[in-house]
C-alpha positions in Angstrom: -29.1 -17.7 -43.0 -25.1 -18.0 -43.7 -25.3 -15.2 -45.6 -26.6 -13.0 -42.4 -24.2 -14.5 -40.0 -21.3 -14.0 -42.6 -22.1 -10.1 -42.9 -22.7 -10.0 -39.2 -18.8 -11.8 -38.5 -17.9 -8.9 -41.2 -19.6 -6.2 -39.5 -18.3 -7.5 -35.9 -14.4 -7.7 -37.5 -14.7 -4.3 -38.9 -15.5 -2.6 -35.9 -13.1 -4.4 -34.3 -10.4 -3.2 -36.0 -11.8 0.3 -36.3 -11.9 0.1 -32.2 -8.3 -1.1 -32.0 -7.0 1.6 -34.2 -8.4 4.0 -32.3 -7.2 2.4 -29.0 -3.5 2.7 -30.5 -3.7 6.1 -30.8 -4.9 6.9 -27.5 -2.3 9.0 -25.0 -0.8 7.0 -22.2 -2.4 8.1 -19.2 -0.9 10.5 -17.0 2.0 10.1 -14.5 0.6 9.6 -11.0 0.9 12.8 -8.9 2.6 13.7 -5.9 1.8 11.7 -2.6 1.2 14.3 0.8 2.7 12.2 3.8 -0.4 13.5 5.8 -1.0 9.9 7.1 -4.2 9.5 4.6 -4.1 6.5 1.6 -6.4 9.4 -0.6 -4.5 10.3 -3.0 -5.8 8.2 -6.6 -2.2 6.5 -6.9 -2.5 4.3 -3.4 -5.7 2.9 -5.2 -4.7 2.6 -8.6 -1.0 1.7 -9.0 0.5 0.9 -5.8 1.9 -2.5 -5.1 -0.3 -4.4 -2.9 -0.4 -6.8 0.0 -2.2 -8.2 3.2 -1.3 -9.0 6.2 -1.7 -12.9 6.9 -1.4 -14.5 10.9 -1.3 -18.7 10.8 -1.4 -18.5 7.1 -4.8 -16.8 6.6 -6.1 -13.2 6.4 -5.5 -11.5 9.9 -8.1 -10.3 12.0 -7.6 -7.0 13.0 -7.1 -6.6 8.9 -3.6 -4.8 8.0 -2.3 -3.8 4.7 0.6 -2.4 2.7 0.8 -0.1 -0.5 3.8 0.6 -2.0 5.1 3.4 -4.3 7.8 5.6 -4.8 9.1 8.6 -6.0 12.5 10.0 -7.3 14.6 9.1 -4.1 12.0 7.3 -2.1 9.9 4.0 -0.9 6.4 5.4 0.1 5.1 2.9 2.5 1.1 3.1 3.3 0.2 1.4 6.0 -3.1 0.6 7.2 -4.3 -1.3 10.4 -8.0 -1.6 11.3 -7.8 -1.2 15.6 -10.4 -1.3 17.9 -8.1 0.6 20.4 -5.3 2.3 19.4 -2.6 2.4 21.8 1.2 4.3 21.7 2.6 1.2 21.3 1.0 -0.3 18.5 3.3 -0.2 15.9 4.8 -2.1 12.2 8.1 -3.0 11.9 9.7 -3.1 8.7 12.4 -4.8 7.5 13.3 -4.1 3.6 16.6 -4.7 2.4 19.3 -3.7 4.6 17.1 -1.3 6.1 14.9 -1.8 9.2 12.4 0.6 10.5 10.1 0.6 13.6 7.0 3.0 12.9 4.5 3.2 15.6 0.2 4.9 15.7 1.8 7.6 17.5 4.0 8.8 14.9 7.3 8.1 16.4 9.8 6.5 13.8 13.1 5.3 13.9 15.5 5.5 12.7 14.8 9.3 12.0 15.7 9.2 8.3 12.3 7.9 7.9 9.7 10.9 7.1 6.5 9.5 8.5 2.3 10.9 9.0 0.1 9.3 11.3 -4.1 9.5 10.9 -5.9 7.9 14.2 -9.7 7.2 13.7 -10.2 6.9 17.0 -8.5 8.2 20.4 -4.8 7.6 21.8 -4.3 5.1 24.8 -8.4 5.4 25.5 -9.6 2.1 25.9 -13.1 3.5 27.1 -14.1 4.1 23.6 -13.9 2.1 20.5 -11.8 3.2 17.8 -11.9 2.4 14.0 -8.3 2.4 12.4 -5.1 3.9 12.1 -2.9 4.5 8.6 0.7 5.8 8.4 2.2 7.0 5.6 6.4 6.7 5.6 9.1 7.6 3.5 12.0 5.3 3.2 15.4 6.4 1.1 15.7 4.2 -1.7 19.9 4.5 -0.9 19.4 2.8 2.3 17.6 -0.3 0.9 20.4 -2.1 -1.5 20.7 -3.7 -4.1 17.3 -5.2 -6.1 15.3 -7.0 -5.7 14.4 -6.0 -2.3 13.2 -8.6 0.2 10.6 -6.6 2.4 8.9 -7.7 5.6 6.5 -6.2 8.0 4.7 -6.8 10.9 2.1 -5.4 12.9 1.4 -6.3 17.0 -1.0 -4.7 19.0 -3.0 -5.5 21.9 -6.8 -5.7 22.2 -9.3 -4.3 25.1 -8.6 -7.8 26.9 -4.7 -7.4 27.1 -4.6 -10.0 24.3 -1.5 -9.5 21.7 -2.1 -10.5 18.2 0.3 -9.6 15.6 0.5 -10.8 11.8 3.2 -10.1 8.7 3.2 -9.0 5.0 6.1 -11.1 3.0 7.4 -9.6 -0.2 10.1 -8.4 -3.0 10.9 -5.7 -5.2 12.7 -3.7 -7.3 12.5 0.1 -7.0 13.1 0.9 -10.7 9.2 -1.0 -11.5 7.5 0.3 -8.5 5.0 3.1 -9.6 6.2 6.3 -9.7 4.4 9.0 -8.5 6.1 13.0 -10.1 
């Protein structure tokens, strides 16, 4: 019976290294492509590489649910936003503070200051509150120049108002440096 489990251990070992070799040898996987600012989170990078967070109110997950993504590319921040909104209204909006850079994006796709390059997608209808709407994502493009020096304190928040006229709003709290963010070519 020692004799079986030794020349199984042996067998297991073996293969083990044989795997690993082959492991090293594998090519790194490709550079993440190109993000369209078209206001959609569909492109494989926003799932796969992008730096992450959620929105919190009180210190626990907020309800509507919110989130960031973060990227970049060769002179920008790509900021993916994502709010879940059972009425979207003109004047919901995320402000975002990162470095010495503040920007106030809004679900109707105005932006300021106008350096920002922004898309907005709406599931759901504009200042309607006789339907019930789904979600809203915006997709904005920050110069990395106009953030500072690293690492990069970054803050946003999110306030909107529900059916009832009640206004909830929440916050993402984070750092970074621009130079480990994914890059996207």
């Amino acid at each position: 019976m020692a004799w079986f489990r030794s020349a199984v251990l042996a067998v297991a070992i073996a293969a083990c290294k044989q795997h690993g070799s082959k492991l090293d040898r594998l090519d790194p996987p490709p550079p993440a492509t190109r993000i369209a600012l078209d206001g959609e989170l569909d492109e494989p990078a926003w799932n796969a590489v992008a730096m992450r967070g959620v929105f919190e109110a009180n210190g626990v997950q907020a309800r509507p649910y919110a989130e960031i993504r973060l990227l970049r590319d060769e002179t920008h921040v790509l900021v993916g936003l994502y709010a879940a909104d059972e009425d979207i209204r003109s004047d919901d909006s995320f402000d975002l503070t990162a470095g010495a850079f503040v920007a106030h994006l809004t679900a109707d796709g105005r932006a300021t200051p106008a350096t920002v390059r922004t898309a907005v997608d709406r599931d759901g209808t504009l200042d309607d509150p006789n339907d019930d709407d789904e979600e809203w994502v915006i997709e904005a493009a920050i110069p990395i120049a106009a953030l500072g020096p690293a690492p990069v304190a970054m803050s946003a928040e999110r306030c909107d108002r529900t059916k009832d006229g009640v206004k909830r709003c929440s916050s993402w709290r984070g750092s970074f440096d621009p130079k480990t963010l994914a890059q996207i070519r």
